[in-house]
N, C-alpha and C positions, 0 to 999 in steps of 0.2 A: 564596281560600285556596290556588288551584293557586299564582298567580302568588308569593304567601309562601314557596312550600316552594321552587318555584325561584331565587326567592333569597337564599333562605337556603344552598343547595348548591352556588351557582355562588359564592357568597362564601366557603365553607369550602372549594372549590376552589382560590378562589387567595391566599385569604390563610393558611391553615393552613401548607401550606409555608414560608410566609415568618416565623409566628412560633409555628408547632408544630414545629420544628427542634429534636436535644439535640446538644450536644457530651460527647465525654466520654476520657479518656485512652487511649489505643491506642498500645502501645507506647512509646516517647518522645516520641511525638508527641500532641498534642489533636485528634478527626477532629469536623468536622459532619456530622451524619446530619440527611438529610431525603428524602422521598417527596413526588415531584411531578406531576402528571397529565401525557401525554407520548401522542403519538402512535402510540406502538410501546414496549415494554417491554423498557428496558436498566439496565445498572448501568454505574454512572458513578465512578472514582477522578481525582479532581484534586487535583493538588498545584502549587499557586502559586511559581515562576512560572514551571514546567519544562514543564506542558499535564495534560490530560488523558487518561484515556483510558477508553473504553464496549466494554461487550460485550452482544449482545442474548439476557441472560439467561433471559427470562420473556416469556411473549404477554401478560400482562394491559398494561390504557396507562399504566404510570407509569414513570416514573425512579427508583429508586434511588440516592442521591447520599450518596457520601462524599469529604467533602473536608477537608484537613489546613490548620488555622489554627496551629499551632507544632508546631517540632521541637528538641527537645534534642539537639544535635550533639554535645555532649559526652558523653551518655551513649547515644548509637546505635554512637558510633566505639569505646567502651569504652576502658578503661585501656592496653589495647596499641594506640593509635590507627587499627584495623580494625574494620569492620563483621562481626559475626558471625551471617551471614545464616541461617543454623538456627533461632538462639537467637531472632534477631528475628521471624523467623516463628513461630514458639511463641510468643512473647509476646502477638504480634498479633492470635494467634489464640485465645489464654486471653483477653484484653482483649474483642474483637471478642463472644466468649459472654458475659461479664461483663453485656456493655452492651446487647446486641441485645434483650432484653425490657424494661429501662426506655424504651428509645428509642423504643419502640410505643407502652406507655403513655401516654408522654408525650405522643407525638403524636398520639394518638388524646384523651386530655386538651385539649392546644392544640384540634383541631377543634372538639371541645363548648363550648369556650370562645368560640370566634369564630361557633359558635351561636347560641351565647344571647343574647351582644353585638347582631349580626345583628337577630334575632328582639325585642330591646327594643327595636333603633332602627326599625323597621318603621312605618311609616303604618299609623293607625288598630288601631294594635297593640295586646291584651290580655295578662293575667298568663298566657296558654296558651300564647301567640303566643311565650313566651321558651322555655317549657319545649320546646316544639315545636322550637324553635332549637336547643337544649342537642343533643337526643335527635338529629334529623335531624342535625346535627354530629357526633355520636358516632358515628352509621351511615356515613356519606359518610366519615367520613375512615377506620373503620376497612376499609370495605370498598379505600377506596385502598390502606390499608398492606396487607390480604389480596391484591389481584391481583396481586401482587407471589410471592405465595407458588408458587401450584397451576403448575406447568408448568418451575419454576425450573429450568434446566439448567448445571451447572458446564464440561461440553465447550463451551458456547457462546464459554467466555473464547478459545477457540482464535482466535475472529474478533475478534481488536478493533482498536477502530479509534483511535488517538492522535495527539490534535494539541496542539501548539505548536513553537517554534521551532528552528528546524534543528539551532543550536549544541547542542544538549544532548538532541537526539534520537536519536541513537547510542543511547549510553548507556542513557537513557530504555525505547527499543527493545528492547535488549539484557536489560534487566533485567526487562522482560515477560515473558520468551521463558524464564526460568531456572527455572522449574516440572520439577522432576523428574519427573515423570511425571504420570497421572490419578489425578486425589484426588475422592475421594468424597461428601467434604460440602463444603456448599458455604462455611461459614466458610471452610475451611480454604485452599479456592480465594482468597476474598479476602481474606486472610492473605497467602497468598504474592505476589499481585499487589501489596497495598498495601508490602508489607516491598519487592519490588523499586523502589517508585519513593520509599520512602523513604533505600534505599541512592543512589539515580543522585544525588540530590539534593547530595550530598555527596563522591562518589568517580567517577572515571572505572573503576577496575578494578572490574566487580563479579566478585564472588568466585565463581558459577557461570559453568562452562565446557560452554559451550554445542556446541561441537563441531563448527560449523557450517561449510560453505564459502559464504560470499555473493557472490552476481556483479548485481550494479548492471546490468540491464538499461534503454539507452535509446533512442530511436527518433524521425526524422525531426525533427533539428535546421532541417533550412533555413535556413540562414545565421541563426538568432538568438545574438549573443552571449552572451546572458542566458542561454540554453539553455546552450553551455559550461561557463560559466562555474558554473551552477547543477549540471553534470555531475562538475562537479572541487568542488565544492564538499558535497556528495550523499556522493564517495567517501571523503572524509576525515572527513566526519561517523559512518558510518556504519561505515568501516573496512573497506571489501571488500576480496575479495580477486582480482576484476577489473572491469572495466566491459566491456559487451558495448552493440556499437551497430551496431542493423541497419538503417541506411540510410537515405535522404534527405537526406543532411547537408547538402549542398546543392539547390540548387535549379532555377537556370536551364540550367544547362549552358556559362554561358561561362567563361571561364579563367581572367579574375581569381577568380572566385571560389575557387580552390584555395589562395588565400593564407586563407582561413578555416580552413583546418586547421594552421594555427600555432596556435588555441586548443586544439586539444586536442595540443599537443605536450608530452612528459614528464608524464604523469600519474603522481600516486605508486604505481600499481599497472597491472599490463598493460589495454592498450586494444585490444582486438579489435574488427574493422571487418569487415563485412560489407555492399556496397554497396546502392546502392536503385535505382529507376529515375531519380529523376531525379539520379542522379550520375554527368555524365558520365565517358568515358574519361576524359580530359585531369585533371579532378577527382580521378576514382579513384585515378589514378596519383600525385599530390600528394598526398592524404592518405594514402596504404600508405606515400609516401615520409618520414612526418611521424616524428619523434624520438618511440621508446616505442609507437608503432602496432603494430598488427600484425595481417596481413592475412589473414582465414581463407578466401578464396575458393577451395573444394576441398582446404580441410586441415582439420586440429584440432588442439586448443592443450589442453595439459591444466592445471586449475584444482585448489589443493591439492594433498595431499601422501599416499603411504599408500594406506590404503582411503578417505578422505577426498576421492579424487580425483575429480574431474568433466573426463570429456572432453566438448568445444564441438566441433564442425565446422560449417562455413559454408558459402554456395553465393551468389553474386553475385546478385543480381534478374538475367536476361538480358534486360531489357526498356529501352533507355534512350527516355523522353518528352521530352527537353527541349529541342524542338525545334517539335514539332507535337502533337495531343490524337493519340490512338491508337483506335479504337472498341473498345469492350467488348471484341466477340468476337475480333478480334485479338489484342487485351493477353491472352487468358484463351487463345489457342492457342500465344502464344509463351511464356508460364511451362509448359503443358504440355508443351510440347515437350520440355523440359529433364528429363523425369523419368530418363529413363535415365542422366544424368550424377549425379541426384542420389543415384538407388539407389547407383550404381557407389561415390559419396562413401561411404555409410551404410554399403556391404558391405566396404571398406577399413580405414576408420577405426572401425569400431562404438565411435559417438558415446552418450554419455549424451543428450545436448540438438544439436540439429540449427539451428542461425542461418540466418533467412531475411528478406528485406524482405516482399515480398506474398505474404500468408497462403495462394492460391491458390494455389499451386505445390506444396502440399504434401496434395493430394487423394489421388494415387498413391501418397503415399508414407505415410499415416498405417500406423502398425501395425508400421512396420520401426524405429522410434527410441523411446523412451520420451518424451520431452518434444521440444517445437518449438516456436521462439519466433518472432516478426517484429514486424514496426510496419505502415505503409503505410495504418492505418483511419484515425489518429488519434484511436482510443477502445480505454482499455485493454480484455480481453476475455477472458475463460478458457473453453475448454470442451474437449470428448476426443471422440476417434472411433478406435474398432478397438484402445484402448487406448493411445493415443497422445495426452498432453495436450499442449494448444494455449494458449499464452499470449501476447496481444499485450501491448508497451506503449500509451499513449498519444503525445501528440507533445510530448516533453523542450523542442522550441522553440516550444512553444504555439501551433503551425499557423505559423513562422517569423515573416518579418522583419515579414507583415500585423501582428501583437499587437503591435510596437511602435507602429505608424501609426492606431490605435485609441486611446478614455480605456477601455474597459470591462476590467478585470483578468480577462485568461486566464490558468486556472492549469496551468502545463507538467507534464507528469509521466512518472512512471518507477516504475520497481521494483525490486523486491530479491526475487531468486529464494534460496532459502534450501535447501541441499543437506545430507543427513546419509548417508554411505556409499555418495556419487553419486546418491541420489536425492532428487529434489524434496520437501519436506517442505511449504514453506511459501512462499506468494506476499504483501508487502507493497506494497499500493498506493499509490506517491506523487503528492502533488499540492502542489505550491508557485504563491504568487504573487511574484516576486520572487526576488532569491537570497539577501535575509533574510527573507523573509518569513514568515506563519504556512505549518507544513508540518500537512497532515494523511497517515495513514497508517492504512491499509485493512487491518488482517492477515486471510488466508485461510488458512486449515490445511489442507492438501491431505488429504482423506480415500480410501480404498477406493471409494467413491461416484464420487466425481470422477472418480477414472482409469478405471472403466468405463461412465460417461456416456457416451449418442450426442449431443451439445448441440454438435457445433464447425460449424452452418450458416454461419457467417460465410466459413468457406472454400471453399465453395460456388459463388459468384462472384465476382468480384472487383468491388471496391469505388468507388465513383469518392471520390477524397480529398477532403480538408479544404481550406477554401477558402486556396490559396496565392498569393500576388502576383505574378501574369503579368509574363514579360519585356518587358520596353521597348525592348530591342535588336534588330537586325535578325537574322532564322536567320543561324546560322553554316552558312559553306557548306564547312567542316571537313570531310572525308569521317569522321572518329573521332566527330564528333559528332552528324550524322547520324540515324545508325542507330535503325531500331524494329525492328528482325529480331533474332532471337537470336542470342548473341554464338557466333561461328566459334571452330572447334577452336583451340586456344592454340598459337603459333607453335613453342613449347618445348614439349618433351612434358611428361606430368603426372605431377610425385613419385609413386613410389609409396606411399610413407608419408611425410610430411612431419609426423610431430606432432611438437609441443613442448610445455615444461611450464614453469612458473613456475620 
């Protein structure tokens, strides 16, 4: 009998989802509802063939899934050929109540259903053995469709996570993020989530104005073009309003290499450079020379407009490796060294966000800048200390030129810092394979929590990098190139305010 009942559950486990599923009309569009046993419990909106997107609404293990099988484009755009996103969220959201209690039924029905079935087809089965089926169906799938219930949280949408493809993830993006404020129930939440990815589908303007400054955060290209190329590609998708890259762009430290920063020449929006260690001088100087560049070594650039504005300042890595390995405690005394120049930056320019390559160098300085960004892990990474949040990228060139010389798809990534009255709101985490390929993105809502975390131990020591493709050339016996000592006072004295603005 035990072995009956568990198969009877483990069949309404996974057949239920697949034909206890209702559709039913949701604003212009027709959505499938279904509930499916899941690792961890999210809520799922997909809409074909734009991606989806999850938020991890509920602790119990299912998925909640709504997914959109037709949409009336003629009557979402209405007579004045505009989406009128109010209305459509009201709609959505009278629909979505309409429907939410047959759609349980139902699928609490389908499971009894695939009971009984179950429980007739059974070895050595009797007239009990169906009812037994029916009943244990009716319990298993309603208790799926209840875990779903107790613990639901609508601030969870803050974090979601959306994947498909680049082209029409902007938008996509964009239309997530247009929630006026905290709504209290939780139709209403997914109401407005689903109305936003019913407008992208159809319109590039969505008609909430989000207010936002976005800077395209990316980090340790190492000679991949595909990494470039996927950086200017990222920008326009997404519509920043600058790209910020903190260093490694290159690699080795020889000189042809400086011809690689012809790819990042004329981006359609400012390109602020912040070096890394393995970029040498000779490098550095070629790409600050690059059309559209611009160098924030000991300056800041202002981002937006207004109160809207976000000031960046930046600080060189003062470490260059590209020559020979460096030991630990060296690399970790020459970023310290630099703190006195860094304060001196932060007490000039009183920077929103502070641009660094290795995360180390900003031990001394936590608690004087509100945000500070770098790369150098090659693993994205958020944490705060003394009130000063810490945001790595990952590596934009997928740990560089090695990911091309491999079959296994590494996915490059990056970010989008999300600013509203200069302050960080919001961290999305990118991860692409290719620069069409499927993108996924990570949103984090920056909370009160966050910013008074002690959690930023990554800056603690410094890291030893991602596996990068060792020179094949003999050292340069360059004296510019060189160098693992800190870089010497700068031959010109230093602005005393140098900022600038979009």
């Amino acid at each position: 009998m035990g072995g009956a009942v568990a198969a009877i559950g483990l069949a309404v486990l996974a057949a239920t989802p697949l034909v206890g599923g209702s559709t039913a009309d949701v604003g212009p569009g027709r959505v499938d509802f279904s509930f499916r046993p899941a690792l961890d419990g999210h809520t799922t909106l997909a809409v074909p063939p734009i991606g989806t997107a999850s938020a991890p609404t509920h602790p119990g293990p299912v998925e909640v899934r709504l997914e959109l099988r037709a949409l009336d484009v003629r009557r979402l755009v209405g007579s004045e050929g505009r989406v009128d996103a109010e209305e459509l969220r009201n709609e959505i959201g009278r629909d979505l109540r309409d429907a939410a209690g047959g759609v349980i039924v139902r699928f609490v029905i389908g499971g009894s259903a695939v009971g009984l079935l179950v429980g007739a087809l059974l070895p050595r089965r009797r007239w009990y053995t169906a009812v037994l089926g029916a009943v244990e169906g009716l319990v298993v799938s309603g208790l799926l469709v209840g875990s779903a219930v107790p613990g639901f949280d609508v601030a969870k949408f803050g974090d979601l996570t959306f994947e498909g493809p680049i082209t029409q993830s902007g938008q996509v993006v964009q239309a997530l993020s247009s929630t006026g404020g905290p709504v209290g129930r939780r139709v209403d939440v997914l109401a407005d989530k689903l109305a936003g990815l019913y407008s992208a589908t159809v319109t590039d303007a969505i008609t909430a104005d989000t207010g936002e400054v976005v800077v395209l955060h990316i980090s340790d290209l190492h000679l991949n073009p595909i990494g470039a190329q996927l950086a200017r590609r990222l920008a326009e998708a997404f519509d920043v309003d600058a790209v910020l890259d903190t260093g490694d762009t290159t690699s080795f430290g020889s000189t042809f290499e400086g011809t690689y920063a012809e790819l990042l020449a004329d981006f359609p929006v400012p390109y602020l450079f912040v070096a890394g260690n393995h970029d040498s001088r000779p490098n550095r100087v070629a790409i600050k020379a690059t059309p559209g560049v611009i160098a924030l070594h000991n300056t800041s650039y202002d981002v937006g407009e207004g109160d809207d504005t976000v000031r960046i300042a930046g600080f060189d890595d003062p470490l260059i490796t590209t020559t020979e390995d460096v030991p630990r405690e060296e690399r970790e005394s020459v970023e310290l060294n630099a703190t006195p120049r860094v304060l001196s930056l932060i007490e000039r320019e009183d920077p929103d966000v502070l641009a660094v390559h290795n995360p180390v160098i900003l031990q001394r300085v936590v608690g004087q800048v509100p945000v500070a960004v770098g790369g150098h892990q090659h693993a994205a990474k958020l944490g705060a200390r003394s009130g000063t949040l810490i945001s790595l990228a990952g590596s934009t060139g997928a740990t560089g030129l090695g990911s091309l010389l491999v079959e296994e798809d590494v996915p490059a990534a990056a970010s989008l810092l999300r600013f509203r009255a200069g302050q960080l709101v919001g961290i999305d985490r990118l991860e692409v394979i290719g620069t069409d390929g499927d993108l996924t993105i990570q949103r984090h809502t920056i909370t009160q929590a966050d910013r008074e975390a002690d959690n930023a131990d990554f800056i603690g020591r410094d890291a030893d990098e991602a596996n990068v493709p060792e020179s094949t050339e003999p050292e340069s016996t360059e004296p510019e190139q060189e160098s693992t000592e800190p870089e010497q006072e700068p031959t010109e004295p230093e602005p005393e305010s140098t900022t600038t603005s979009r």
